[in-house]
Backbone and ligand atoms as CSV (ligand in chain L), in Angstrom:
chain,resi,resn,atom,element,x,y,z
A,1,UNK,N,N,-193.344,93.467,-11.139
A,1,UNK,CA,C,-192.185,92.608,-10.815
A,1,UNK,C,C,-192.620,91.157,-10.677
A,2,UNK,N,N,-193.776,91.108,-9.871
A,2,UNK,CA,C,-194.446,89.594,-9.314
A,2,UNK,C,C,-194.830,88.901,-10.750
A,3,UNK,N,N,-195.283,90.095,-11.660
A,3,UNK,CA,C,-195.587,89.200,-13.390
A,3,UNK,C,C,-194.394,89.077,-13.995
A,4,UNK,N,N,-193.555,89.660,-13.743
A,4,UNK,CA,C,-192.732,89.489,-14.719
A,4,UNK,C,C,-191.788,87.945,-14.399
A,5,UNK,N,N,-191.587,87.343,-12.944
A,5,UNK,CA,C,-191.099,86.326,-12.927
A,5,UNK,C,C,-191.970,85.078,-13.090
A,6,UNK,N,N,-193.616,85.595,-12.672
A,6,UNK,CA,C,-194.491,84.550,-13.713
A,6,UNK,C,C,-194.594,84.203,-14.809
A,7,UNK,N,N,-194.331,85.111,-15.487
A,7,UNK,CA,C,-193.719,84.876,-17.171
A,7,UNK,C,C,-192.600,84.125,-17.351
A,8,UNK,N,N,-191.721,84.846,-16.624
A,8,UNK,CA,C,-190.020,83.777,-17.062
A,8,UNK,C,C,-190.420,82.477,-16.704
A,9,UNK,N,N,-191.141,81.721,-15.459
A,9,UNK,CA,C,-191.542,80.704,-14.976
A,9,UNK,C,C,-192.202,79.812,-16.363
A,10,UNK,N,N,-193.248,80.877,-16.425
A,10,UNK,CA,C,-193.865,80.184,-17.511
A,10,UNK,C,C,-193.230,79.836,-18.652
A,11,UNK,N,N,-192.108,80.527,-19.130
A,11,UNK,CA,C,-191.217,80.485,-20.223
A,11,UNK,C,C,-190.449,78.988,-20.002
A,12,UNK,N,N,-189.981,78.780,-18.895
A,12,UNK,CA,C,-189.361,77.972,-18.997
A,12,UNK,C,C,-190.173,76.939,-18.848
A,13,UNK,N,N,-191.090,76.194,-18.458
A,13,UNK,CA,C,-192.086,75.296,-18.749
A,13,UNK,C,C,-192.130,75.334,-19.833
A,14,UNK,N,N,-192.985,75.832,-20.540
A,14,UNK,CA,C,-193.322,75.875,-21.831
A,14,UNK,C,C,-191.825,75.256,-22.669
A,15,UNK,N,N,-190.700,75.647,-22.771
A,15,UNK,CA,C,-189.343,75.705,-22.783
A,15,UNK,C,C,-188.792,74.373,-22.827
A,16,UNK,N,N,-188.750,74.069,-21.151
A,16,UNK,CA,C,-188.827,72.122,-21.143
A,16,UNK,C,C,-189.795,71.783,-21.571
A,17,UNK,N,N,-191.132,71.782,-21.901
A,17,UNK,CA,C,-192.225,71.258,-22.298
A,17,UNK,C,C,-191.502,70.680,-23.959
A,18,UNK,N,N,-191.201,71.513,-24.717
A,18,UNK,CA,C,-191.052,72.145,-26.293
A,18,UNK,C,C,-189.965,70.855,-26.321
A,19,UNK,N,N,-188.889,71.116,-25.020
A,19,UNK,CA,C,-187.412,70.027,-25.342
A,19,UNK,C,C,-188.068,68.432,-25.189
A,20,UNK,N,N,-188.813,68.010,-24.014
A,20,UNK,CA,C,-189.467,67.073,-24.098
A,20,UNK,C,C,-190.119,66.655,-25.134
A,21,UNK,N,N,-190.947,66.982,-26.310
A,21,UNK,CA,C,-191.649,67.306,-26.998
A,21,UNK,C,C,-190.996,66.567,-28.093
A,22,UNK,N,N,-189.593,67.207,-28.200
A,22,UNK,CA,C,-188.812,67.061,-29.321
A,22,UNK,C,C,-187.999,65.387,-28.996
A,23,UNK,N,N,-187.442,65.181,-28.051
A,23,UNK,CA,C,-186.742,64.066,-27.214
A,23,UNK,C,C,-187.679,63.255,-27.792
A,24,UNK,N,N,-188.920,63.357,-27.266
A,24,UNK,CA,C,-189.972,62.349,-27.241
A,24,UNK,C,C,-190.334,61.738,-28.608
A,25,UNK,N,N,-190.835,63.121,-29.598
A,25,UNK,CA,C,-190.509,62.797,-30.951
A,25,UNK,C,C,-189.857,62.041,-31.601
A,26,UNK,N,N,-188.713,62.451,-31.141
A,26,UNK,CA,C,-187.097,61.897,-31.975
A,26,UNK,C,C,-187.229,60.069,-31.524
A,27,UNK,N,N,-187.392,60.135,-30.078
A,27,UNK,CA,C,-187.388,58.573,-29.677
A,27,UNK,C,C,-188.223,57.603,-30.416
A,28,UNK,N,N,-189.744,58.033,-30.788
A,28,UNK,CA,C,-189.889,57.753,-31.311
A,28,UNK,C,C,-189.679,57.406,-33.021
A,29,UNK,N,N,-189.153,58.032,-33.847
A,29,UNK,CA,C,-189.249,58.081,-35.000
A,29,UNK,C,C,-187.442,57.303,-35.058
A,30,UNK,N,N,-186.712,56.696,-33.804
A,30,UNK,CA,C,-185.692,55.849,-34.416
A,30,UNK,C,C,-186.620,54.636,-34.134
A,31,UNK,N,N,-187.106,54.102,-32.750
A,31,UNK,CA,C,-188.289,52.780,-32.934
A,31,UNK,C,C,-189.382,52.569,-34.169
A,32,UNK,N,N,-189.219,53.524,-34.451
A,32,UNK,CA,C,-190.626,53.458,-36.169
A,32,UNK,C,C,-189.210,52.953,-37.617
A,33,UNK,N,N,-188.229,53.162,-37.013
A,33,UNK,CA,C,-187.029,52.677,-38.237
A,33,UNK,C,C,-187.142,51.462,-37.997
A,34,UNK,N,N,-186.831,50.958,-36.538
A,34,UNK,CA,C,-186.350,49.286,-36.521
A,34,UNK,C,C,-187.826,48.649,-36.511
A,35,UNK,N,N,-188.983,49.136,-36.279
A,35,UNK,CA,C,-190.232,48.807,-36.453
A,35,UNK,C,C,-190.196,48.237,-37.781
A,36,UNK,N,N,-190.047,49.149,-39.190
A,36,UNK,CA,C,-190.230,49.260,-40.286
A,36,UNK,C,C,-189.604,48.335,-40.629
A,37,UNK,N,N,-188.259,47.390,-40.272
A,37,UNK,CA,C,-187.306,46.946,-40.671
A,37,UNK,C,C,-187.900,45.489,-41.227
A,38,UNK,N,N,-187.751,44.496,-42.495
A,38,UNK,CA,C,-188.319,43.667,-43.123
A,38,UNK,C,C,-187.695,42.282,-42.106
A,39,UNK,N,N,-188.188,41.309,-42.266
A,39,UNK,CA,C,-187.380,39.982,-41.581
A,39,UNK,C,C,-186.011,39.953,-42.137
A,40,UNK,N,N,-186.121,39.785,-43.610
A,40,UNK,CA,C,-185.285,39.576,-44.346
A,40,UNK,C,C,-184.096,40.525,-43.898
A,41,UNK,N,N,-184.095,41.794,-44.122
A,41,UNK,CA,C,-183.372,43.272,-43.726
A,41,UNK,C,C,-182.908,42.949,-41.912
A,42,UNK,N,N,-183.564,42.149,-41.110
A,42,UNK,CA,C,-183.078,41.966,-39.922
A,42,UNK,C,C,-182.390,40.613,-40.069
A,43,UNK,N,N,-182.426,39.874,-40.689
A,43,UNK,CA,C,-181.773,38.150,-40.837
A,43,UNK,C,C,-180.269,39.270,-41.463
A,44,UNK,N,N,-180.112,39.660,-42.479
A,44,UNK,CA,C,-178.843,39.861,-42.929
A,44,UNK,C,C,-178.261,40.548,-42.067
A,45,UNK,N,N,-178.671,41.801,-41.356
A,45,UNK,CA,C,-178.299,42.640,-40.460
A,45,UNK,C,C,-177.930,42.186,-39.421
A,46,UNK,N,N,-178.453,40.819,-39.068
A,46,UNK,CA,C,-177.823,40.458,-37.266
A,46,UNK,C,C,-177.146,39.018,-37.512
A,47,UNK,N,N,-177.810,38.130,-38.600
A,47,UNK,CA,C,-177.479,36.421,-38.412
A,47,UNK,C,C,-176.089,36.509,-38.761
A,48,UNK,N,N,-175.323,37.710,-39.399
A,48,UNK,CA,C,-174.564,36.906,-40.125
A,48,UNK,C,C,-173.385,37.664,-39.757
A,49,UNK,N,N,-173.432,37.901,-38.268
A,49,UNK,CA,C,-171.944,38.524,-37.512
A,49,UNK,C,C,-171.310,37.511,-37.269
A,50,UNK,N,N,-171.317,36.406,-37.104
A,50,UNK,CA,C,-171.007,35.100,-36.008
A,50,UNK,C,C,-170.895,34.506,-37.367
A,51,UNK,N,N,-171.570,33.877,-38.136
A,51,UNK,CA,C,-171.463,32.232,-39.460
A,51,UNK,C,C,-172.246,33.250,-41.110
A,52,UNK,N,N,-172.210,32.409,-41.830
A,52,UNK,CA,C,-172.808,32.794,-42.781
A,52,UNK,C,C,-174.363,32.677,-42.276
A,53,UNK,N,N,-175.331,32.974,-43.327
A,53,UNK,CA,C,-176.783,32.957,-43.186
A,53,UNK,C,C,-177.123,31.753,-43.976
A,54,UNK,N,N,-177.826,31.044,-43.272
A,54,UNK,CA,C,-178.360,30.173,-43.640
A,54,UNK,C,C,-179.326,30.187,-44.635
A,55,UNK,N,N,-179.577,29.625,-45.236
A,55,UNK,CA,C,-180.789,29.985,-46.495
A,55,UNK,C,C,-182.228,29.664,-45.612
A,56,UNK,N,N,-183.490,30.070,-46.275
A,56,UNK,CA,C,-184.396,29.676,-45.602
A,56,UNK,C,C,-184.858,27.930,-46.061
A,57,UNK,N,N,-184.128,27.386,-47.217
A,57,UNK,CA,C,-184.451,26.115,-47.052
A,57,UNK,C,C,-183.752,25.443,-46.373
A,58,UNK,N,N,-182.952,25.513,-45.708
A,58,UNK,CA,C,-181.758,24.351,-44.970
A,58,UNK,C,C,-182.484,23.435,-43.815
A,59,UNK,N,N,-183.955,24.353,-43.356
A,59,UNK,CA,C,-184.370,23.945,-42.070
A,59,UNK,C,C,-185.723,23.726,-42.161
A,60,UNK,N,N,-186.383,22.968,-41.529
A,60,UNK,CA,C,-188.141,23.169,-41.704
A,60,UNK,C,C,-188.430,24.076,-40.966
A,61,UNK,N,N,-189.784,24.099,-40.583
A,61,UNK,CA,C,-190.949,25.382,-39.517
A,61,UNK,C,C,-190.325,24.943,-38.653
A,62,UNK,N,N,-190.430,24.081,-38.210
A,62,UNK,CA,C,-190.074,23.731,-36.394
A,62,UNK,C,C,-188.252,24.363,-35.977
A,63,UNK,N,N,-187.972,23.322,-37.017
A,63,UNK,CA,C,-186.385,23.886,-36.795
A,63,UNK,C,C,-186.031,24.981,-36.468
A,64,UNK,N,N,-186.713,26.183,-37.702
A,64,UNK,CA,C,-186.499,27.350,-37.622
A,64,UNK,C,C,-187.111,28.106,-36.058
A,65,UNK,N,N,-188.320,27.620,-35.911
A,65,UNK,CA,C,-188.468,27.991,-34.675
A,65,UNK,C,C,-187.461,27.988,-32.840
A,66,UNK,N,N,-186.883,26.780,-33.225
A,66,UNK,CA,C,-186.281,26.528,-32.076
A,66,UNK,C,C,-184.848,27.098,-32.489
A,67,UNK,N,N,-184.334,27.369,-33.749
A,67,UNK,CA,C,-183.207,27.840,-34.095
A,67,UNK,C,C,-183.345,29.292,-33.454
A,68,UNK,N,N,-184.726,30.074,-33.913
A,68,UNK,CA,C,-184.743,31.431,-33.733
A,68,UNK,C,C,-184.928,31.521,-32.065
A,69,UNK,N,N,-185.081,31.028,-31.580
A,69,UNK,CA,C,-185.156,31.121,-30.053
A,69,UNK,C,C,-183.658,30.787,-29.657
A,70,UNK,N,N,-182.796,29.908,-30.172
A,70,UNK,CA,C,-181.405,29.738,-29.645
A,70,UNK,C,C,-180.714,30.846,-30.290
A,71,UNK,N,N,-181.131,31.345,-31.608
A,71,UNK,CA,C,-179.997,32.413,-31.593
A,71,UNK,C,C,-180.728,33.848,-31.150
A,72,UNK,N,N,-181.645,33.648,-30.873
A,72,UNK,CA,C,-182.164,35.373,-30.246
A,72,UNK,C,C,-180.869,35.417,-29.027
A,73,UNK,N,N,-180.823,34.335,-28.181
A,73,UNK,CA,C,-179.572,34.731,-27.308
A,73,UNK,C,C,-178.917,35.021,-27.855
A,74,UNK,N,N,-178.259,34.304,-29.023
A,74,UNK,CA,C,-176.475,35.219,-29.176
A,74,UNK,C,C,-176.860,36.157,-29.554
A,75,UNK,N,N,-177.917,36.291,-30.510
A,75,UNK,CA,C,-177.744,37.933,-31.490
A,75,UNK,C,C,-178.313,39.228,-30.815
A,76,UNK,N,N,-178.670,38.569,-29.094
A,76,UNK,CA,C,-179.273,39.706,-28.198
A,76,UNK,C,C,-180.228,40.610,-29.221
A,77,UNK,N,N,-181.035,39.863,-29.459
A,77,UNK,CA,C,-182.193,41.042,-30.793
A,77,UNK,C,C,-183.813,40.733,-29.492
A,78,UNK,N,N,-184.329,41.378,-30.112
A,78,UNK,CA,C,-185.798,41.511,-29.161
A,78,UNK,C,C,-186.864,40.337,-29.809
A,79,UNK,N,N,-187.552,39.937,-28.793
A,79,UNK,CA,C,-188.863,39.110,-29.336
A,79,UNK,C,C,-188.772,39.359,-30.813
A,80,UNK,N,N,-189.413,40.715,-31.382
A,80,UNK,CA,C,-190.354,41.137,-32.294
A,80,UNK,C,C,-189.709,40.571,-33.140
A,81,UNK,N,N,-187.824,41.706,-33.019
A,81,UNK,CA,C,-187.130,41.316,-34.331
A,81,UNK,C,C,-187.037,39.391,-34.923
A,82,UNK,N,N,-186.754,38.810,-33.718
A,82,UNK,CA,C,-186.709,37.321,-33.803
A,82,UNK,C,C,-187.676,36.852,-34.671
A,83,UNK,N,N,-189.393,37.173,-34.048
A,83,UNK,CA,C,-190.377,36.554,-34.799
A,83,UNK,C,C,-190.132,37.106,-36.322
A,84,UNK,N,N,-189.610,37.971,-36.756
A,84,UNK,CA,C,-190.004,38.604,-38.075
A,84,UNK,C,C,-188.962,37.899,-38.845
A,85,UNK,N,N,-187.485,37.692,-37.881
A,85,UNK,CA,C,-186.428,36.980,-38.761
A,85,UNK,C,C,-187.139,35.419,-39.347
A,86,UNK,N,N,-187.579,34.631,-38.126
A,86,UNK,CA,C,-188.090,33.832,-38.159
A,86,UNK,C,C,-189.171,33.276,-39.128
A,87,UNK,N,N,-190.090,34.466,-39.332
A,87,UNK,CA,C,-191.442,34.345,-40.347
A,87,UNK,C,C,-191.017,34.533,-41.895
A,88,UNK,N,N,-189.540,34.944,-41.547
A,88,UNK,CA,C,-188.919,35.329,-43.506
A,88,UNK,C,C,-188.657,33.834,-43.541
A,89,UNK,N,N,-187.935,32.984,-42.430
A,89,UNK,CA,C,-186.930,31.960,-42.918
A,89,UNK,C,C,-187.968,30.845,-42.806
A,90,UNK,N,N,-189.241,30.932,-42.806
A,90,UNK,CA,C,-190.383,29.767,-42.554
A,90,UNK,C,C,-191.150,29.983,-43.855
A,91,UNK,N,N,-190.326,30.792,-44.859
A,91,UNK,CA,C,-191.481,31.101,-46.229
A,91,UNK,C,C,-191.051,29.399,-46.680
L,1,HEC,C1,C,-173.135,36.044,-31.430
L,1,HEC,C2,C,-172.920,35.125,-32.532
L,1,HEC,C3,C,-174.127,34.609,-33.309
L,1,HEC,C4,C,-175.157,35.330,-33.864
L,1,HEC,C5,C,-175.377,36.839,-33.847
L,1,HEC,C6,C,-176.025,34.371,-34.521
L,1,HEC,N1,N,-175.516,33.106,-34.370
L,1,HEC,FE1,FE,-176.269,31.405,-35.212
L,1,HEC,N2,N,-174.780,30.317,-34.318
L,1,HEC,C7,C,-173.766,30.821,-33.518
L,1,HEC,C8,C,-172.979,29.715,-33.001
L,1,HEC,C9,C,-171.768,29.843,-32.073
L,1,HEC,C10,C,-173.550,28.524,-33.522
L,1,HEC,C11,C,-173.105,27.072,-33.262
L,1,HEC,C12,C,-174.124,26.371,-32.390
L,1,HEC,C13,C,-174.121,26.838,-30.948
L,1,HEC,O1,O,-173.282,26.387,-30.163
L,1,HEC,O2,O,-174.955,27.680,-30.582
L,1,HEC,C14,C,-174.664,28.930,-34.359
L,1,HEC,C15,C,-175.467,28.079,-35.082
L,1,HEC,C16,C,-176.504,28.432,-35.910
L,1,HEC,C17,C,-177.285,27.513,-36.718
L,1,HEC,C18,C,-177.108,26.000,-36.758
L,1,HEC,C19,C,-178.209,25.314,-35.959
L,1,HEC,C20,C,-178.148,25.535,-34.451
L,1,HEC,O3,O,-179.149,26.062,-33.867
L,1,HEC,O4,O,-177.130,25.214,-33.820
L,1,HEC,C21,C,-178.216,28.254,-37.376
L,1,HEC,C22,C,-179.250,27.760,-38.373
L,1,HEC,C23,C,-178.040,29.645,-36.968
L,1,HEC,N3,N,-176.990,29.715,-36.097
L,1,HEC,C24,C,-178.844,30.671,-37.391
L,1,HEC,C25,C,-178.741,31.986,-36.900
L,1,HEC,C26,C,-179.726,33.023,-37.156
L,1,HEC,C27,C,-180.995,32.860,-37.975
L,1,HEC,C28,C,-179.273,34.154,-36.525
L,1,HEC,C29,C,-179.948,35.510,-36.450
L,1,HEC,C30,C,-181.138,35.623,-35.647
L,1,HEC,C31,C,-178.001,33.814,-35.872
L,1,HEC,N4,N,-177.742,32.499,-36.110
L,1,HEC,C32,C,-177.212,34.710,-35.164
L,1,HEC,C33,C,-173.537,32.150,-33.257
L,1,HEC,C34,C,-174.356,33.219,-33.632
């Protein structure tokens, strides 16, 4: 009797272990999408809810820099995505 609810115990560990496992997985492999995502593929995807997109010649390095820091606020995007929008529109 005493093994047999050590087993079910163990079952279910193992059980949540397996669901964690999978959660954890999954979380990762949507961050490895927006990871993957090009500058370019994030400039069209976020700049251009609000105005058109600007071309990358309209502005110099600097510009673009202080541009991408004023619109990371509106477009609420993360550091990373910013720098990468940023490093397409500084070619
Ligand atoms: C939530 C709306 C919104 C999003 C998203 C947005 N912008 Fe803007 N953008 C504006 C507004 C409003 C202005 C007018 C200037 C101001 O008051 O901020 C502007 C102005 C600009 C200008 C003119 C120069 C300046 O800084 O004022 C550039 C260039 C620009 N945006 C680029 C971008 C880029 C690149 C992105 C993507 C990272 C982006 N915008 C995302 C709202 C947005």
């Amino acid at each position: 009797m005493k093994n047999i609810q050590l087993q079910n115990i163990t079952l279910a560990i193992i059980i949540g272990l397996a669901g964690f496992a999978a959660l954890a997985a999954n979380g990762c492999a949507e961050s490895q999408k927006v990871k993957s995502k090009s500058g370019a593929q994030l400039w069209a995807e976020n700049c251009q809810r609000c105005h058109n997109t600007p071309s990358p010649s309209s502005f110099s390095h600097d510009q673009w820099t202080t541009i991408g820091m004023h619109m990371q606020t509106r477009a609420m995007i993360t550091d990373e995505e910013r720098d990468k929008i940023v490093a397409f529109l500084r070619q």
